[in-house]
N, C-alpha and C positions, 0 to 999 in steps of 0.2 A: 680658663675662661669662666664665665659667672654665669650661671643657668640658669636654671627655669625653676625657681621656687618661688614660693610665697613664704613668710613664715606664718603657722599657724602658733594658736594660743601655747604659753609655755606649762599648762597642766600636766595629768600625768600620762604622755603619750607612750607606747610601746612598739612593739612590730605592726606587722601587717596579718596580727591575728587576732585573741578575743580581747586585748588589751588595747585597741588602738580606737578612741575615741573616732568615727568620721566627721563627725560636730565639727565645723571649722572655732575656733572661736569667734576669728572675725565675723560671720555671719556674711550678710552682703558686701561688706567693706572685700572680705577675701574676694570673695568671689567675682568684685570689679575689678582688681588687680588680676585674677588671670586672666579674664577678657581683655584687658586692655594687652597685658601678654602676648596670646592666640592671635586678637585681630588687628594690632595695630601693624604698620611695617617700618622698616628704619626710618624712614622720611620723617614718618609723625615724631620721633624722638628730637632732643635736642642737638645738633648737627653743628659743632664748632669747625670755624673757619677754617683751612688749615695752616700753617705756619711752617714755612720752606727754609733750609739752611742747604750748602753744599757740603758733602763730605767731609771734605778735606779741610774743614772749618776746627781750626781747636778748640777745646773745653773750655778755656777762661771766656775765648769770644762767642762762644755759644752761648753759657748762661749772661754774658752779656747784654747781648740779645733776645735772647727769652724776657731778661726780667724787664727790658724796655717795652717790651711787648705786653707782658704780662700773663705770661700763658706756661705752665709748665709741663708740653710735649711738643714734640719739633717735629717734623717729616724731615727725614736727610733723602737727597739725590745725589747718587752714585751714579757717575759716567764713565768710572775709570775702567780700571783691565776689565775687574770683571761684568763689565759690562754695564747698561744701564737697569738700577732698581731703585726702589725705594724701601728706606726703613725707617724706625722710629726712635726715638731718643726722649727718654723721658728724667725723673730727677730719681729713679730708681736707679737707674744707669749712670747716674751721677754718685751716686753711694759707693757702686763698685771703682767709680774712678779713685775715688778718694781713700781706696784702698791698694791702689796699685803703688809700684814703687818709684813710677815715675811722675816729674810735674804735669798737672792738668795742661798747661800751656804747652807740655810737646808732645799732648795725646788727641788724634785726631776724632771726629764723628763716626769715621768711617772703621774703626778700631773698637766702637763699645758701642755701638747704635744697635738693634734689635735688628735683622736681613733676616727673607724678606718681613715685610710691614702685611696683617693680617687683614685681609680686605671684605668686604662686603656691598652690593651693590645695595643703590638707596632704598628702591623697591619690595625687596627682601622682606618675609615677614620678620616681628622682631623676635619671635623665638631662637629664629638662626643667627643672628648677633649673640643672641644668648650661648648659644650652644656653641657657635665659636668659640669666643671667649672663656669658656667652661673647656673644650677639649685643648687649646694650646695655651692655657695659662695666664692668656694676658687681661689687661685692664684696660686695652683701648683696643678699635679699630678703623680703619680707616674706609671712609664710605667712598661710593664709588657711583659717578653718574654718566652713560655712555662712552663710561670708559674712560672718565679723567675725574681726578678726585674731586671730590664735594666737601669733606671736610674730615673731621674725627669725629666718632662716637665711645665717649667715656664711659668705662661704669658706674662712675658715681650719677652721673646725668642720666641713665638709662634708669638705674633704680630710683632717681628721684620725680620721671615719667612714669613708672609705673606705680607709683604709690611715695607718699609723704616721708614715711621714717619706716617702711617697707625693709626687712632685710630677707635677701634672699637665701634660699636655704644652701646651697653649693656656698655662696661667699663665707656666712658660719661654719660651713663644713671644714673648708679650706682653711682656716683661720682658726680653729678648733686647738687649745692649748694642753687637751686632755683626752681620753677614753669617753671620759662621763661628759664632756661638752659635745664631743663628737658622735655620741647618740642622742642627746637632745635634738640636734640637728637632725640624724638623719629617721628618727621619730616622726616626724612631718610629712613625710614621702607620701605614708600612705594616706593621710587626711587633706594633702592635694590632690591625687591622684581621684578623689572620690570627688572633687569639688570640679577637677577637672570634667569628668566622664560626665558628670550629670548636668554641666551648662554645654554637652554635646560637642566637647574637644575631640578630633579625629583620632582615633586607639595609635594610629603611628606616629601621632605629633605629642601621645603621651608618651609611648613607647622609647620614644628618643630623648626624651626629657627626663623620664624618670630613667636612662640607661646614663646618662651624662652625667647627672645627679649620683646615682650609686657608686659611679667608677671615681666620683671626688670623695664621696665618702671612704673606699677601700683602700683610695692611695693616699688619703691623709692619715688613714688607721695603719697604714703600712711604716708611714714615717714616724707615728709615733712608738711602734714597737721592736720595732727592727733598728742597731745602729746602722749609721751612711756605710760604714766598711762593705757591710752584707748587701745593701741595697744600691751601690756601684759596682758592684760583683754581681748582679741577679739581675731578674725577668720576673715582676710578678704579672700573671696573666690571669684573666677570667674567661670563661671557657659555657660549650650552649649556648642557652636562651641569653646571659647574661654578655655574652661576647660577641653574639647574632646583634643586641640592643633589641631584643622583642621580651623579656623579659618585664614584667609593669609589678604587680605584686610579690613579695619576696616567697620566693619558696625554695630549693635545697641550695645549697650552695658550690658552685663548681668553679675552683678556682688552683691553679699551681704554681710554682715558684720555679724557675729555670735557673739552673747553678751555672759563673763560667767556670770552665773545668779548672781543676785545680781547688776548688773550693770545695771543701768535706760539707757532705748534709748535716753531720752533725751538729757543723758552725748558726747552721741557722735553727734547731729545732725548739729551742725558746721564743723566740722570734715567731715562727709559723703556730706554734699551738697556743701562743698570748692571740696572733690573729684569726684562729678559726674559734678561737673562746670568747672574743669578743662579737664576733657576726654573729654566735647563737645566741648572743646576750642581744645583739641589736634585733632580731630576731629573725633571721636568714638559719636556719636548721640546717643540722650536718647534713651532710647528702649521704643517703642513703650505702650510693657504692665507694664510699670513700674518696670521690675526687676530690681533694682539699689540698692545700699546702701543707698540711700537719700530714699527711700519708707519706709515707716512704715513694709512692709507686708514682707521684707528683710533686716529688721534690727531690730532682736530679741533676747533677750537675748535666750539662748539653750531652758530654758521649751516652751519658746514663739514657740521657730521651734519644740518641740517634740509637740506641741499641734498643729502646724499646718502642719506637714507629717501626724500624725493622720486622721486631717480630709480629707487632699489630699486623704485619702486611703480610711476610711471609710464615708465620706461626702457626701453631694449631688451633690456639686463643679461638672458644668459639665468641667472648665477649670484645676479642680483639677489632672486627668492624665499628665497632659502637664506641671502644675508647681511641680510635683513631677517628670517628665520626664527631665525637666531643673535641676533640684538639684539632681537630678543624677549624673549628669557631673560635681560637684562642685569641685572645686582643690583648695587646700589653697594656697594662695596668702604669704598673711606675721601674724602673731602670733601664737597662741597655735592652731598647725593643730589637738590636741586631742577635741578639741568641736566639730570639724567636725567630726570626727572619730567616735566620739560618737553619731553624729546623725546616721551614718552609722548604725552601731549597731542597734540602734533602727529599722532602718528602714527594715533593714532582718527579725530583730524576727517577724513587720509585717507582711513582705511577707513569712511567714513560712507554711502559708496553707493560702492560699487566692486565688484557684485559676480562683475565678470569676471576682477580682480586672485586674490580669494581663492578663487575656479576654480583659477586660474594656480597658486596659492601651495598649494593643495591637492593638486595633483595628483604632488606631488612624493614622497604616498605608494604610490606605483606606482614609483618611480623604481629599485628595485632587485630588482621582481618580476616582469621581463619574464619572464628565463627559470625556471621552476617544476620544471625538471627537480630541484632541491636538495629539493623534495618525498620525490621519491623513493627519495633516497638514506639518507632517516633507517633504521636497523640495525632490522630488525627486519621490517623493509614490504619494501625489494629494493633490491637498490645494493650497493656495497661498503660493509663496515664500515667500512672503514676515510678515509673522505669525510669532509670540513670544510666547515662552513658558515659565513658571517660572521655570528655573531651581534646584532652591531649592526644589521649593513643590511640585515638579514631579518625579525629582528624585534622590534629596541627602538625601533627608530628610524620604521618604520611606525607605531606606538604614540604615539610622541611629538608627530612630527608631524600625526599625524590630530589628536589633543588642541588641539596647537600652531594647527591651521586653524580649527577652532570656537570655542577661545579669541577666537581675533581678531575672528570674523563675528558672535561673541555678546556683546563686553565683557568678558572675562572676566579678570583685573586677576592671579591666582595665576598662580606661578611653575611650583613641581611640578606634575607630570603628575598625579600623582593626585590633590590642591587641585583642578587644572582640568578632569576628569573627574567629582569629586565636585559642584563647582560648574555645570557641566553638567547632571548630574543634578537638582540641586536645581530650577535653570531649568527642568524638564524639557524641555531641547534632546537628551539621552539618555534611555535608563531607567536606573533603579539598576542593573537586571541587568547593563546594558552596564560602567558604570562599574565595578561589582564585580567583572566577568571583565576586564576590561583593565587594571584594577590589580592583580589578583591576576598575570596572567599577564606585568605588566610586573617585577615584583618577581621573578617565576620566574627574567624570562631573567637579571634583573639577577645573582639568586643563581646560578648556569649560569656564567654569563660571571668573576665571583666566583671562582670553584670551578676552571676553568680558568686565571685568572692568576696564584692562586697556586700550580698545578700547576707552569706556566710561570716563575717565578719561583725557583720549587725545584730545577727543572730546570736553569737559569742561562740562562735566556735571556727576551727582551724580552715584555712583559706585551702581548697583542691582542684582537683582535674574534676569532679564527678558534677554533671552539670543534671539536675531534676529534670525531665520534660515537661512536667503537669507546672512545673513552673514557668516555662514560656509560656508569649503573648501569641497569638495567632499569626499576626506577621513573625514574630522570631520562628518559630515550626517551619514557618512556611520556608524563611530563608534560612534554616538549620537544613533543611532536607533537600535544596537547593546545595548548597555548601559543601554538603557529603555526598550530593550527587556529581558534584567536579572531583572531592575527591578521589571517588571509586575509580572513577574516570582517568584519573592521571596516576592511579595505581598498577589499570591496565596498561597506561601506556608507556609509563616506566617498564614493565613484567614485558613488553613485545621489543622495549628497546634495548633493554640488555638481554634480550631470547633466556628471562628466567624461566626454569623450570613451573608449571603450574598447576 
C-alpha cells in the first residue's frame, strides 16, 4: 500500500537523533501536503468510474475491452462456486499472464485477477487509503458508497491530490534499488513526524503512519539483503512498541526472524547481521537486550521458538515474562506469517489454565513503581522543578502491560493497546470508562514523550524516555498528573485482579 509520507528536502538527513535536520525543506509547501493528507477524506480524491468485466471473461477480450475503454484496471465479478466477490485485474496482471505457458485467449479473469479487491468506504479519512494501500501492497482501491461501489481510487491519482510532483515516502521506500536509496527514504520519517505533530496531527494517526511507514522500510531492507530461498522459508517479525504500531521516534530495535524447521540458523546469519547493521546505520540502535535477528535467542527455526515460549512460560527465566511480553507484540513483517501464527497457537493452549504464570507475567506492572517518591516531584505539588521522570517506565509502560496481561488471560488476538482495551471493554472484562481513560491518557503520555524528543533532537542530542518537568507548560503538569493518576489507578486494579501479592 502507499502511505503516509511526504518527501522532505533531499539534504543531509539522518535518524531520529542529533543528525536529523526537522527543517522541512519544503517549508509551507510540506506542510499543505500533510494537511491535505490528515483532513481530507476519500471522496475529495479523484474517484474513477469503475469498469465491470465477468470473470469468466478471457485475457485477449479483456484487454480488448479495456483498451476501447481506455482505462487500465477492470473490477471482475465472480458469481461462480465460490461464490459472489469482486477483484481487480490490472495490466500488472497482465505481465504475469504473458509469462505463463499457456495462451492469454484460454486464461480466464477469474484465474489471475487480484480476490478479494481492497476496499474502502468513500467517507474514510484519506490517510486510511493510504495506510491500506501501504499494509497490502496494492496501487489501487476500490471505494465504496452505502455499500456499492463508487468507483477506484489510484495511487498515482491520490498522490497527485496530495501534492503536484509530491513523492511519498513508503512509495521510494518500496521502490528503493539499494541500502543507501533506502535510507534516504526512510531519513524522512522523522522531519515528518515533526511537521506532522506541530500542525496538531492526532499522536495515533502519527503512530500508525509512521508504524506503516517503518514496516515498508524493514521489508524492503529485508528483500534487499536476504536471498528469496531464506525469505520463503522465514517470518520476519517486529516485536514491542514497533509491532503494537505505537512506536513514532526510532529508538532500540526489536525485531526476529522465524526459521521453518529444517532450515539451519546458520543459513541466514549474513543476511540478519547485514540487517541489524543497516538499521543502526538508518539509525534504529541495537537494543539493548539483544532482541534482534542477528541474536541467536531470535533467530530460530519455529521448534527452537516452541521450545523457547515453553520455557518463557514454564521456566525459571526471571526475564522470561518480559521476553514472552515482547513476542506478544510480534507482527510479521515479510514471509510466511503462518510460523508466527502458529506459534500463537501454541502459545494460547499454554495459557489455557495457567493462572499463576499470568499472576507472574502480570505483575510486572508494579516493576517500576516501587519507589513513588517521582510522585511528588511533579512542579507544581513539591519537589524541585527542575526533576525527570522516565516516562516510559512510569507511565506507558504500566499501561501497556496491564493491557498486555488481560489480553492474554482473555483471548485477546489485537495488537494495539487501544484495539486491546477496546476489545476488553467490549468483553466487558473492563468498563468503557476504563478503556476511555487509559487510552486517552496513553496517547497523552505518548504525545508528552513526542514533545520532549523533538525538544531533544533540536537540541542535538539523543532522543529518550526522560521527560524534564520544569519543561512543561502548566496545562501539560496539570494533564501529566492527571495521566499518572489513572495510571496508579489501573496498577491497583490490575494488583486486585490477579490477587498480586502487595
Amino acid at each position: 500500500m502507499t502511505p503516509a509520507g511526504l518527501r522532505e528536502n533531499d539534504g543531509a538527513a539522518g535518524p531520529s537523533g542529533p543528525a536529523v535536520p526537522l527543517a522541512s525543506g519544503g517549508g509551507d509547501h510540506a506542510r499543505r501536503e500533510t494537511l491535505t493528507l490528515i483532513t481530507s477524506r476519500v471522496g475529495d480524491a479523484p474517484v474513477r468510474k469503475p469498469f465491470f468485466l465477468e470473470a469468466g471473461t478471457d485475457i485477449v477480450s479483456a484487454c480488448r475491452q479495456m483498451a476501447a475503454a481506455g482505462v487500465t484496471d477492470v473490477l471482475v465479478q465472480d458469481g461462480g462456486a465460490a461464490g459472489d466477490r469482486l477483484g481487480i485485474f490490472t495490466t500488472t496482471n497482465l505481465r504475469d499472464v504473458l509469462l505463463m505457458d499457456r495462451p492469454p485467449a484460454s486464461i480466464t479473469l477469474r484465474e489471475v485477477a487480484a480476490f478479494p479487491a481492497i476496499t474502502i468506504d468513500r467517507g474514510a479519512e484519506l490517510f486510511e487509503a493510504m495506510i491500506l494501500m501501504l499494509r497490502h501492497g496494492v496501487h489501487r482501491l476500490v471505494v465504496c458508497e452505502r455499500g456499492q461501489v463508487a468507483g477506484v481510487l489510484r495511487q498515482l491519482d491520490l498522490m497527485g491530490f496530495l501534492a503536484n510532483h509530491s513523492h511519498l515516502i513508503a512509495l521510494e521506500a518500496a521502490e528503493a534499488g539499494s541500502v543507501a536509496a533506502l535510507k534516504r527514504a526512510a531519513d524522512q520519517i522523522a522531519p515528518l513526524v515533526a511537521v506532522l505533530h506541530q500542525d496538531g496531527v492526532r499522536i495515533e494517526v502519527i503512530a500508525r503512519l509512521v508504524g506503516e511507514l517503518n514496516r515498508t522500510v524493514f521489508r524492503r531492507l529485508w528483500e534487499l539483503v536476504a536471498p528469496e530461498s531464506l525469505r520463503e522459508n522465514s517470518c520476519l517479525i517486529v516485536m514491542g512498541s514497533e509491532g503494537r504500531g505505537e512506536q513514532i521516534m526510532r529508538t532500540d530495535q526489536d525485531n526476529g526472524l522465524i526459521l521453518r524447521d529444517g532450515v539451519a540458523p546458520e543459513t541466514a546469519a549474513a543476511a540478519t547481521a547485514a540487517f541489524t547493521a543497516a538499521l543502526v546505520d538508518f539509525g534504529y540502535p541495537p537494543c539493548p537486550g539483544g532482541i534482534m535477528a542477528s541474536r541467536p535467542d531470535w533467530c530460530r527455526p519455529v521448534a527452537g521458538f516452541r521450545r523457547a515460549i515453553g520455557q518463557w512460560v514454564h521456566g525459571d527465566d526471571p526475564e522470561g515474562p518480559m521476553k514472552l511480553a515482547i513476542f506478544m507484540d510480534a507482527l510479521a513483517v515479510s514471509g510466511d506469517a503462518e510460523l508466527l501464527a502458529g506459534l500463537r497457537a501454541q502459545l494460547a493452549r499454554l495459557m489455557s489454565d495457567s493462572d499463576a504464570y499470568l499472576a507472574r507475567f502480570a505483575a510486572s506492572v508494579n516493576s517500576f513503581s516501587q519507589d513513588r517518591s517521582w510522585w511528588s516531584r511533579l512542579p507544581g505539588m513539591t519537589g524541585r522543578g527542575s526533576a525527570e521522570i522516565d516516562i516510559k517506565k512510569l507511565g506507558i509502560f504500566p499501561i501497556v502491560q496491564g493491557a498486555r496481561a488481560l489480553a492474554l488471560k482473555y483471548r485477546v488476538s489485537d495488537l494495539p493497546t487501544t484495539a486491546r482495551l477496546a476489545a476488553l471493554a467490549q468483553a466487558r472484562r473492563i468498563t468503557p470508562a476504563q478503556a476511555r481513560d487509559l487510552s486517552d491518557a496513553l496517547h497523552f503520555l505518548m504525545g508528552v514523550k513526542l514533545d520532549s524528543n523533538l525538544r531533544q533532537i533540536e537540541d542535538g542530542r539523543t532522543p529518550d524516555n526522560l521527560i524534564r518537568l520544569d519543561a512543561l507548560g502548566a496545562l501539560d503538569r496539570e494533564g501529566l498528573k492527571e495521566a499518572l493518576a489513572i495510571v496508579r489507578g489501573f496498577r491497583d486494579w490490575i494488583t486486585q485482579h490477579f490477587r498480586l501479592q502487595t
